[in-house]
C-alpha positions in Angstrom: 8.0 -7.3 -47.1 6.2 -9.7 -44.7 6.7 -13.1 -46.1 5.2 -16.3 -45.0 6.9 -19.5 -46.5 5.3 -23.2 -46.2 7.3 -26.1 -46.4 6.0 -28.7 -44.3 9.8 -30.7 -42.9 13.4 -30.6 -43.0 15.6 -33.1 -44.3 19.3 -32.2 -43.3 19.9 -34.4 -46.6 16.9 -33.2 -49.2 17.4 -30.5 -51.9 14.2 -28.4 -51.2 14.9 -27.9 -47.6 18.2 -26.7 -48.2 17.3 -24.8 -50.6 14.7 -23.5 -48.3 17.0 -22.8 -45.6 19.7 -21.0 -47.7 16.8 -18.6 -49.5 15.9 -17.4 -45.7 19.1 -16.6 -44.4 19.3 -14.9 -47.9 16.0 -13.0 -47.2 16.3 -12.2 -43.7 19.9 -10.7 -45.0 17.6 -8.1 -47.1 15.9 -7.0 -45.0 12.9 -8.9 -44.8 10.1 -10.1 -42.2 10.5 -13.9 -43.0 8.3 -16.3 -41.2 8.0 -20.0 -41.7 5.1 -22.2 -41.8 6.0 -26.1 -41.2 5.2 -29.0 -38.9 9.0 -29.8 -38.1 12.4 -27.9 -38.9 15.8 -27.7 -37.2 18.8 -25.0 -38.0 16.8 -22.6 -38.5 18.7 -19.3 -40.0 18.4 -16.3 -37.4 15.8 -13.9 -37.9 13.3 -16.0 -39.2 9.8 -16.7 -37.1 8.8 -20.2 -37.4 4.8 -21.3 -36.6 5.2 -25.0 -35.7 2.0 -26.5 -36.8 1.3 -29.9 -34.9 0.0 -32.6 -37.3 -1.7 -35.9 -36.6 -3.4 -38.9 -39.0 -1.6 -41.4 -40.9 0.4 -41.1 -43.8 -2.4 -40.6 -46.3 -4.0 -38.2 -44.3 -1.0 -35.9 -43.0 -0.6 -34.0 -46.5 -4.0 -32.6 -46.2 -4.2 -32.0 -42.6 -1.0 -29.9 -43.0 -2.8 -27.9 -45.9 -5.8 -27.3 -43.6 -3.6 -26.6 -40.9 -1.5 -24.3 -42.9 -4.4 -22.6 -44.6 -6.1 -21.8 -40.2 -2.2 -20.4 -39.1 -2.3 -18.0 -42.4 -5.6 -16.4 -41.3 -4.0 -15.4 -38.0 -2.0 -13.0 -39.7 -1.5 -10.5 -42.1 1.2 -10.7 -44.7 2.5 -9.1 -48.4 3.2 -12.6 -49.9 2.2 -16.4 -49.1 5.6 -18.2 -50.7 4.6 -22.0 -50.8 7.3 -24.9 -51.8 4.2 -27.6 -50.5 1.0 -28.5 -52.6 -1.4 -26.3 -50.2 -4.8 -24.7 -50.2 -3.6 -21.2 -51.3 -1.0 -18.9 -51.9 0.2 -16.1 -53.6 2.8 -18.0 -55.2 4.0 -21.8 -54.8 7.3 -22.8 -56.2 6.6 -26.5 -58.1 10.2 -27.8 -56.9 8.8 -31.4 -56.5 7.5 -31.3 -60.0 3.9 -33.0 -60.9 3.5 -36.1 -59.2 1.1 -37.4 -61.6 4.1 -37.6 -64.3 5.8 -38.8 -61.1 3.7 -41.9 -60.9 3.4 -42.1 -65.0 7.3 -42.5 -64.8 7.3 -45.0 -62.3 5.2 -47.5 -63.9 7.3 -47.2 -67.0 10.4 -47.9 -65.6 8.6 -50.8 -63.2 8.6 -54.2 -63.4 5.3 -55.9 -65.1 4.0 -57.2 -61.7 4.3 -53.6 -60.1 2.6 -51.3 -62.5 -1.0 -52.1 -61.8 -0.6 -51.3 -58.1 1.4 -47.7 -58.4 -0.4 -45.1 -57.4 -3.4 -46.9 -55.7 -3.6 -45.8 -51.8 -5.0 -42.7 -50.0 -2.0 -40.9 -49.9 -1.4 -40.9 -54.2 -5.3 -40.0 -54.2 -4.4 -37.2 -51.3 -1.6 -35.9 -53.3 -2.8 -35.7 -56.6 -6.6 -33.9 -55.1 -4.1 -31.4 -53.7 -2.0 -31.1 -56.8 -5.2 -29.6 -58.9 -6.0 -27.6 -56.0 -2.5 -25.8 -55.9 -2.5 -25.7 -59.7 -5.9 -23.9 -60.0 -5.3 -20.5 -61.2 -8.0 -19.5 -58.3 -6.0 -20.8 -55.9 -2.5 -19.6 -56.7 -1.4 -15.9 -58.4 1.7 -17.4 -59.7 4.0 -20.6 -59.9 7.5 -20.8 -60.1 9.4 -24.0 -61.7 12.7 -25.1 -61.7 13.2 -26.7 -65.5 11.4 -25.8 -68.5 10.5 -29.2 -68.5 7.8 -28.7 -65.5 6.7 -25.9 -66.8 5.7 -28.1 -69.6 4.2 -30.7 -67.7 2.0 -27.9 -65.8 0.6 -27.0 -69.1 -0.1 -30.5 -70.3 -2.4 -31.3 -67.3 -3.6 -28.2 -65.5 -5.4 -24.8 -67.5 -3.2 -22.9 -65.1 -1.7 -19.4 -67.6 1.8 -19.6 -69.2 1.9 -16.2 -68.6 1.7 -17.2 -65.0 4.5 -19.6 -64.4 8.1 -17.9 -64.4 11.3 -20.1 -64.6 13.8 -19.9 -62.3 16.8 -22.2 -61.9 18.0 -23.6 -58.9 21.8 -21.4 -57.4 24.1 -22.9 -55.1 27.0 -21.9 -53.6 29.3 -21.7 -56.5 32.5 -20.7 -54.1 32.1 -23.5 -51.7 32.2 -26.3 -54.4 35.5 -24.8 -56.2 37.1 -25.0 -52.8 36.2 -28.9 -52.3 40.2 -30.5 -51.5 40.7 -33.2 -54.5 44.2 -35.0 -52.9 43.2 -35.3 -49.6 39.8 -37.2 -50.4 40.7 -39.4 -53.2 43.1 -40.9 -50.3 40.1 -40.6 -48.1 38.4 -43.3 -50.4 41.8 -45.4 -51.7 41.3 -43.7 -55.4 44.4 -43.8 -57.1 45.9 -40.6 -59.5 45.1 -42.9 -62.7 42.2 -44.0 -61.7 38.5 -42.3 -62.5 36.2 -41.8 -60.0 32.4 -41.6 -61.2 30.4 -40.1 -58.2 26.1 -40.4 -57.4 24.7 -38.3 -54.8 21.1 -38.5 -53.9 19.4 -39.8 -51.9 16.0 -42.2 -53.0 17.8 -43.9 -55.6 14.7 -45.4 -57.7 13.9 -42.4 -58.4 17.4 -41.4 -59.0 18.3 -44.2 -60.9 21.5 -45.9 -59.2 20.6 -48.9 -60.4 20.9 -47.9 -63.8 24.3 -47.0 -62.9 25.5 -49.6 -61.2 24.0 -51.5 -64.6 26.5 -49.6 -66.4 29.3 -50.8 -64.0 28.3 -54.6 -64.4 28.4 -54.2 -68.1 31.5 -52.3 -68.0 33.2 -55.1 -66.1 32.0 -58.1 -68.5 33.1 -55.9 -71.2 36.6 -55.7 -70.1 36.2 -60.0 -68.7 35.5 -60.6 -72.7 37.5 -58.1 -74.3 40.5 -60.3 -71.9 39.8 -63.3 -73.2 39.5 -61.9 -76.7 42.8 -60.4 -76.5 44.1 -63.8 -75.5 42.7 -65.1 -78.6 43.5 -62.3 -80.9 47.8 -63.1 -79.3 47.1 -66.8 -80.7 45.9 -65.4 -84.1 48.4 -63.4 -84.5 51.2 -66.3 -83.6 49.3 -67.9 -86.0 49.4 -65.7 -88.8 52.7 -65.2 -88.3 53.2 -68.8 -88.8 51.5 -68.8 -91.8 53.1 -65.4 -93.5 56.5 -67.9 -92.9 54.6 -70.5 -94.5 53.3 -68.1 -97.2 57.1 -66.5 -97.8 58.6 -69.7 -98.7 55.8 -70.8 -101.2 55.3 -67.5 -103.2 58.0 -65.4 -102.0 59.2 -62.6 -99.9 56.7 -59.8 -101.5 54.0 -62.1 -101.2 51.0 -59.9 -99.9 50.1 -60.9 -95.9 46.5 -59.5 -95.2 47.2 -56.1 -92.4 46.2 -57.0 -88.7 42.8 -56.0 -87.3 42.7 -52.9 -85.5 42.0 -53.9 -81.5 38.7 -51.2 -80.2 39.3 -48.8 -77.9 39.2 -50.5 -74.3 37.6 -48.9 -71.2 39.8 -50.7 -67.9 37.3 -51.1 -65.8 39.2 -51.8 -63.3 41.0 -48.0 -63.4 37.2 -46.8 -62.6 35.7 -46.7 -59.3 32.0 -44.9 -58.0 31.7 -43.0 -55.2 27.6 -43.0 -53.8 27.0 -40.4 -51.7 23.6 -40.6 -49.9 21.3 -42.8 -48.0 19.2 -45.9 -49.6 19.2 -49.9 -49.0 22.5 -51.3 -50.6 21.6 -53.9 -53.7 22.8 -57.1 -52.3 25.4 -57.6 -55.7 27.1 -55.0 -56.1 30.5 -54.4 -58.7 33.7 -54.6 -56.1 34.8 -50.6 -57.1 31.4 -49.0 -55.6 32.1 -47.0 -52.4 29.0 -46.2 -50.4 29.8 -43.0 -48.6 26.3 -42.3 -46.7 25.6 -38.7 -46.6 28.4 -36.0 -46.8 28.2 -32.4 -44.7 31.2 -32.0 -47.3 29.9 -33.2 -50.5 32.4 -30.6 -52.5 34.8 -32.4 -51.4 33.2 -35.6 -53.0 32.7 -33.5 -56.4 36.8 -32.2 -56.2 37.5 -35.8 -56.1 35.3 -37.3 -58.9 36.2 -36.9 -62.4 32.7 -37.4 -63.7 29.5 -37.0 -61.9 26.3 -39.9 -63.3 23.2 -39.1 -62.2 20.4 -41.1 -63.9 16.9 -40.6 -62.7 13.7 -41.7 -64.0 11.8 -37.9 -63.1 13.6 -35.2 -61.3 12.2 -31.6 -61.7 15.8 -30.4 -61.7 18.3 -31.9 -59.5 19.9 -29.4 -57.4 23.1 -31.8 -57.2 23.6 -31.8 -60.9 24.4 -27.3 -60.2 26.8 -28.2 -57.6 28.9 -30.9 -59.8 29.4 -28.2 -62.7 29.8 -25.5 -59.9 32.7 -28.0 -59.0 34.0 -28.2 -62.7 32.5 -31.9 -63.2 31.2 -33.5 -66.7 27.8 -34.4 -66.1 25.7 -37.8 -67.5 22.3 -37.2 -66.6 19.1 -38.4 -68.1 16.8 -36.4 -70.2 14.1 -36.7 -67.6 16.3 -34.9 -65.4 14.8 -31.1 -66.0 18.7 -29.9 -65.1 19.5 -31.6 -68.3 18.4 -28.3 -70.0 22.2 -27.1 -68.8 24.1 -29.6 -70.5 25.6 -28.7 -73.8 26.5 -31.7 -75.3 30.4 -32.8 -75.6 31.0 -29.6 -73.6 29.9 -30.6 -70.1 28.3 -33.4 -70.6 26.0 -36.0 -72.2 22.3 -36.5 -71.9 21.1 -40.2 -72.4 17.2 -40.3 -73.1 16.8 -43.5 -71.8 18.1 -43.8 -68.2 17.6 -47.6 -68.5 19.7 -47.9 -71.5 23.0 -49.0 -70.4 24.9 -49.7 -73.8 23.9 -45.5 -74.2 25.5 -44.9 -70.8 28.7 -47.2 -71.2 29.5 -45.1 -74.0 28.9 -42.0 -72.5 31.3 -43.1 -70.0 33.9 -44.2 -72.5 33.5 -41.1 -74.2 34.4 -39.1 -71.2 37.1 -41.6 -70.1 39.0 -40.7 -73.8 39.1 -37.2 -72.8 39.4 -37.7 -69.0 40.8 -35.1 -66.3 39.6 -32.3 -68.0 37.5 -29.5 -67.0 34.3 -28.3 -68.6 33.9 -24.4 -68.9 31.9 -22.6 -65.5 29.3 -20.2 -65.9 29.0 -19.3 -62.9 26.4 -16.8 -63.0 24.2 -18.7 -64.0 24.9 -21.8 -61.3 24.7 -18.9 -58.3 22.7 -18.9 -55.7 22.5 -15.1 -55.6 20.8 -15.0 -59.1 18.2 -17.8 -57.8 17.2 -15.2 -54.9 17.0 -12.2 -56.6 14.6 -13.9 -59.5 12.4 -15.6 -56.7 12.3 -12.1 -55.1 11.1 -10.6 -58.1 8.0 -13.0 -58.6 7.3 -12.3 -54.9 7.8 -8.8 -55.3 5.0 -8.9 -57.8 3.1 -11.2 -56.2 2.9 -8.5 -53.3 2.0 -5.7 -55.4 -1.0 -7.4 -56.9 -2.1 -8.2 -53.6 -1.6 -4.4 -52.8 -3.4 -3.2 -56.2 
């Protein structure tokens, strides 16, 4: 086939590009003409045409001059299948990795703070977006959508009358291999983590939307937890010098069978200072921040990361399906994760990992945390079959396969 993908930039550090770039090299490895429609892209694989498009205007206006510009390059050419991961004019089929920003914005001004609701979304470039959004999602417009969770397919189907029968789910693949081979020795020493100590590890980058604060919440409490549970121990040693005092006391006056009431049972205690975070990614640094966080920036060897973490937290507000969430289980790695994280729908609960619906709810995330410090070290079953990358291309290439025989009909 002659196959024209859209995606408008790379980001050596964003999840769709690479995604992007790993499907081509895939592609062109098949056998097919790939060429690729964008306004700016490095590393490209070999074999693959690219049509640099040069796009002016400001912010607000740059997502619908690409779309016009992308929709003029098209008509210069003939091809089997328009392949789309950008919210343009028209396509044969457009893969809805960025989800549906109109939940996007719903989901920011739930989690924002009173002052900031009123103003989200307001600006040209929301208006831009979300006028582009019912263009792509206009059965009219595009043959066929793919999504990454069942989660978007549901939120496609809530706002747009685009066909179920027209939207085909297929999961985001890595490559399982490369995050089993990650080196777990060499870069906990990297980072100072000791053998006894758990590492919790956060990659992504644009962390409101991924919800580090909420983790770092989780740290705070964590660490006044273990400040109070300290000074309760220190009282509970007084009580019971106390009450040993007084079962003397109590011996004497009734006796030496005289019934002493049993000692409290002490809770189960989380040592937070035997658990660290590693952040991998780039954002602003919160000016308070628990002494154990690590900030790594971005990692070109992020299995190594995921070999040294014991537990990957990822806790965002709307993700369609976080590509990073594949490569922690590819690595073996319990996962927390948020139910508004569409790669939640992997999770089995107890078994890799725990869901929290409420990334904002820290007492829910401390305990997931304790919960996976009482069974720490181990590792969660792998299907890796269903994580790979080479099942992710061969179920794209089927929706584009039939994509291109429609056109053909």
């Amino acid at each position: 086939m002659k196959l024209a993908l859209i995606r408008r930039q790379f980001s050596a550090t964003g999840g769709a590009e690479l995604y992007l770039q790993r499907l081509l090299g895939a592609l062109a490895e098949r056998g097919h003409e790939t060429h690729l429609i964008t306004e700016s892209w490095c590393e490209t694989p070999p074999d693959v045409q690219v049509h640099r498009l040069s796009v002016g205007g400001t912010r607000a206006e740059r997502c619908v001059l690409f779309a016009d510009a992308a929709q003029n390059e098209l008509a210069k050419h003939r091809f089997d299948c328009v392949f789309s991961l950008e919210r343009t004019r028209q396509q044969d089929v457009y893969r809805a990795g960025d989800g549906v920003h109109r939940v996007w914005l719903e989901r920011r001004r739930q989690f924002a703070p009173a002052w900031k609701k009123p103003f989200i979304g307001m600006g040209g470039f929301h208006r831009n977006i979300l006028r582009l959004e019912t263009e792509t999602f206009d059965p009219r417009n595009t043959r066929h959508v793919i999504v990454n969770s069942e989660m978007v397919r549901q939120e496609i189907l809530a706002h747009f009358p685009f066909p179920a029968e027209r939207i085909h789910l297929v999961r985001n693949g890595v490559e399982v291999v490369r995050f089993q081979a990650g080196d777990r020795a060499a870069t906990r020493q990297r980072f100072g983590v000791h053998a006894d100590e758990l590492l919790l590890l956060f990659v992504g980058s644009g962390w409101e939307r991924k919800g580090l604060r909420y983790l770092l919440a989780a740290l705070g409490a964590l660490q006044r937890e273990t400040t109070k549970r300290e000074w309760l121990a220190g009282a509970r040693q007084f009580q019971e010098a106390s009450r040993r005092v007084t079962a003397r006391i109590r011996s004497t006056i009734l006796g030496p069978h005289a019934a002493a009431k049993p000692p409290s049972r002490e809770p189960a205690t989380i040592p937070a200072d035997k658990i660290k975070l590693l952040v991998v990614g780039k954002g602003r640094k919160p000016l308070h921040l628990p002494s154990n966080v690590m900030f790594a920036g971005p990692m070109n060897d992020v299995e190594n990361a995921c070999a040294a973490a014991d537990l990957f937290v990822f806790l965002p507000i709307y993700e369609p399906s976080a590509n990073v969430v594949f490569e922690a289980l590819a690595a073996g790695l319990p996962v927390i994760t948020s139910a508004r994280n569409g790669a939640s729908e992997l999770i089995e609960e107890g078994v890799n990992g725990t869901v929290v619906d409420d990334p904002s709810d820290t007492r829910s995330v401390v305990e997931a945390i304790a919960d996976w410090w009482a069974r720490r070290f181990c590792t969660p079953p792998l299907h890796a079959a269903d994580l790979s990358l080479e099942r992710n291309v061969s179920e794209t290439l089927a929706v584009l396969e039939l994509a291109a025989k429609e056109r053909g009909a």
